[in-house]
N, C-alpha and C positions, 0 to 999 in steps of 0.2 A: 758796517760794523765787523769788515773782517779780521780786522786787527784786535789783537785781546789787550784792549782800552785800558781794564780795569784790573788794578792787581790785591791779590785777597792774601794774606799772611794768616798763615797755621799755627796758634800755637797750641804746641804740643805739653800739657801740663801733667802727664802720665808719670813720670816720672820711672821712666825705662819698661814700666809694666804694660804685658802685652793688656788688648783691650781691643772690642768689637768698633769701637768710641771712634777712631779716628777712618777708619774704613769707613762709614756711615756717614761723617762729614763729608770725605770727597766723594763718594755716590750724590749728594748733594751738592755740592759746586759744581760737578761737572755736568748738570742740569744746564749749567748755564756755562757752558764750554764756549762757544761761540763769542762770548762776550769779554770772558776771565782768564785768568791763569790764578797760580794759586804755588806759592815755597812753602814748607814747612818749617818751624823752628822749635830747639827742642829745649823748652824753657830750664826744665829741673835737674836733667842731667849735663847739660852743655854750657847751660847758662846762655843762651843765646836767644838773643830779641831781633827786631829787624829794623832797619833804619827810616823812620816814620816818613820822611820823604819819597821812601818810592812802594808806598803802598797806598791801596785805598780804606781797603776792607781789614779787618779783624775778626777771625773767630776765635775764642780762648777756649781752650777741651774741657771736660770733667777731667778730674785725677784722686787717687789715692792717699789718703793720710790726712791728717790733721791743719785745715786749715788758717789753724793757730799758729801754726811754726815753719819755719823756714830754716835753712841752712847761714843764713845771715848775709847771704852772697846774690843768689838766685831772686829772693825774694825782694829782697832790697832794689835789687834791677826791677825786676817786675813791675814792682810800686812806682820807682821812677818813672820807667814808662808810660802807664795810666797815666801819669800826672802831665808829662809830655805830650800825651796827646789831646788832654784837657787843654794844656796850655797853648798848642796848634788849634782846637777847633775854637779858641777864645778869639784869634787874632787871624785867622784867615778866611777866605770866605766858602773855600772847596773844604768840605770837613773830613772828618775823617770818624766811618762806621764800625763799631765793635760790641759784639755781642760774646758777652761770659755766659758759660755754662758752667754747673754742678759749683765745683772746687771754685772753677775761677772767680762766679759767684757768690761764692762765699767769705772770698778775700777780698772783692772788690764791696760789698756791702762793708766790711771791717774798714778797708780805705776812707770809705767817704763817711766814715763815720755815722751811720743810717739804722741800724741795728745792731744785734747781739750775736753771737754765733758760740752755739753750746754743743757737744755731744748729748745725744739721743739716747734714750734710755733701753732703745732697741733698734736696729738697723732696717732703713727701710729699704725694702727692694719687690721690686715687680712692678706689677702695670696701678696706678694711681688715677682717683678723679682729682683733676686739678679745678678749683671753681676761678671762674674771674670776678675780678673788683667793680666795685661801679667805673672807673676810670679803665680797667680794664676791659672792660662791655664796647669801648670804641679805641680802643690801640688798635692800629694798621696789623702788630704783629700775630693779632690774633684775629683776623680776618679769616671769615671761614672755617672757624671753630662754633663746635657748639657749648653749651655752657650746661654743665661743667664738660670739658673736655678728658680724654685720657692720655696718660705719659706713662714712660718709663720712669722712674725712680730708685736710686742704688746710693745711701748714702749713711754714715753715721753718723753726721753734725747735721747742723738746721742753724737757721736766719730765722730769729723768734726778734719779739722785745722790739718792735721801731720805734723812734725816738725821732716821733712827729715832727717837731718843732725843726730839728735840721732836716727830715725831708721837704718841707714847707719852704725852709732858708733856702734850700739847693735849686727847688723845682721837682726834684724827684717824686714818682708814684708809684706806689704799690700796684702792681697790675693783675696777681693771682693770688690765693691762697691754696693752703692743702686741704683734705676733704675733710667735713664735720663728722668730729669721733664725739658724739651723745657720753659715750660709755667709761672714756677717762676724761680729767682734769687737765687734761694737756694744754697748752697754748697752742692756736694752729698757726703751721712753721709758715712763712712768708717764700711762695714758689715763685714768682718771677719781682720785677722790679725795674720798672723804666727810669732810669739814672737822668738820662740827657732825652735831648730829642735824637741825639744820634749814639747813645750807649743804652742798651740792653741787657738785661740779663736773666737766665731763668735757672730755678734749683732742679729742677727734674731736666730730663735727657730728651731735647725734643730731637735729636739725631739718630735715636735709636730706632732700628725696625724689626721686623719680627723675626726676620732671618737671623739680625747679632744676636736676639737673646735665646732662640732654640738653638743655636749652636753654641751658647753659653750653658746650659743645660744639657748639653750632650756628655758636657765635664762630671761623670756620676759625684764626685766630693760636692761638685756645687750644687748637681741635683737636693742630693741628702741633704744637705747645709739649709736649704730654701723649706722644703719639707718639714723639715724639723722645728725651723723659725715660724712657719703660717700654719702648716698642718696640712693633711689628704688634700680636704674639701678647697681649703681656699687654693692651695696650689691647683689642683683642678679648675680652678673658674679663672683663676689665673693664665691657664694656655685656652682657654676658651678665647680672654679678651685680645688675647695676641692676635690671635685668628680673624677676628670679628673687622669688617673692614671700613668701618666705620669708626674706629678708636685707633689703636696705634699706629696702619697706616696711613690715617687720615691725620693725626699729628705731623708724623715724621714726613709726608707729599706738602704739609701746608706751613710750619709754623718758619724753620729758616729758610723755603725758597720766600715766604714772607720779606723777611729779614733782608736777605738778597737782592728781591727787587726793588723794594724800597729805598736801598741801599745806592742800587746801582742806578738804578730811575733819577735820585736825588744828585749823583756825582756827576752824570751824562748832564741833566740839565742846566747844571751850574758850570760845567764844561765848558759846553753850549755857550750860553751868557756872555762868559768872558772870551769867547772866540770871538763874537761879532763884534 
């Protein structure tokens, strides 16, 4: 396995804004160095995708803005895409693995038509309990989690509202939800979502680790901005759980090398197969 076999496409959905986000991805690809390589492409600003033939893997970023709209250019590729590699893993037998986060997520639940996606009546951000599904209790990608588990979280839409009956049509499962709020009337927003056997997705930031976001806090605006949003106390418990190495690191060491292996286990053996 000296040769790096398996090729992983970045896409960069930031949309020129700098961000802790993509650092924390390749900390984690290069986990598995030995095995990968890995291009970058920079979806919002470039417009640029990658040619599904010489790729294995897929990771889609978090990003900024309103996953209701597009530039009418960028997104419109983007959508193609998905559906492109839908239509590669319908008709061949080496598939092809992609996992959305945050934003991507949230456009890819809009694609496949599966839920709603509304702004938030307040922005969520910090360390979250994520709970899993009953279908979620045995996903590969949460392996080694405990239930509920903890995530980063930074968002101001949400995936509410699923519309059973085409998750049911597709195959798709709900694999997480967000933590039980007793205290308002809220719907709790829908945090991950197994599309395929080989599409993923999650709303919270399993890339994040404690290093991006105290140095995301070093920024004093965003210090005060978070403060002012949770308060002392919660901000306090909040760099507690950073610390705590059983919650965020223990997401960000298990959920995409998860993903990864699985990923790369599943294209080696079918590699394999049709070698012999």
């Amino acid at each position: 396995m000296s040769n790096k076999i398996i090729k992983i496409a970045l896409l960069d959905m930031y949309n020129g804004i700098p961000n802790q986000g993509m650092r924390c991805i390749i900390d984690v690809i290069t986990r598995f160095s030995p095995v990968v390589s890995f291009e970058i492409f920079d979806v919002r600003v470039k417009c640029e995708l990658p040619e599904i033939n010489k790729f294995d893997i897929y990771i889609s970023t978090g990003g900024p803005g309103n996953p209701l709209v597009g530039d009418g250019e960028w997104d419109k590729k983007y959508y193609e895409f998905i559906d492109s590699l839908t239509k590669w893993n319908n008709e061949n037998t080496v598939k092809k693995h992609v996992l959305f986060i945050c934003h991507s997520f949230q456009m890819a639940c809009l694609h496949f038509g599966l839920a709603t996606v509304t702004k938030r009546n307040d922005t969520s951000f910090g360390v979250m309990t994520i709970h899993k599904t009953k279908e979620g209790s045995t996903d590969p990608l949460f392996e080694g989690l405990a239930d509920p588990f903890y995530a980063i979280d930074s968002r101001d839409y949400q995936v509410v509202q699923p519309k059973l009956s085409i998750f049911a049509k597709k195959g798709a499962k709900i694999i997480s939800l967000e933590k039980i709020r007793d205290h308002v009337q809220y719907e709790r927003a829908i945090m991950a979502v197994r599309f395929t056997d080989y599409f993923v997705g999650t709303q919270f930031h399993p890339e994040a680790d404690p290093i991006s976001f105290v140095s995301h806090l070093r920024n004093k605006e965003a210090k005060e901005k978070i403060k002012s949003m949770k308060g002392k106390k919660k901000f306090r418990n909040m760099l507690e759980d950073l610390m705590d190495d059983d919650k965020i690191y223990r997401t960000n060491e298990t959920l995409i090398p998860n993903f990864l292996r699985i990923a790369i286990n599943d294209l080696m053996k079918t590699k394999k197969m049709l070698s012999n």
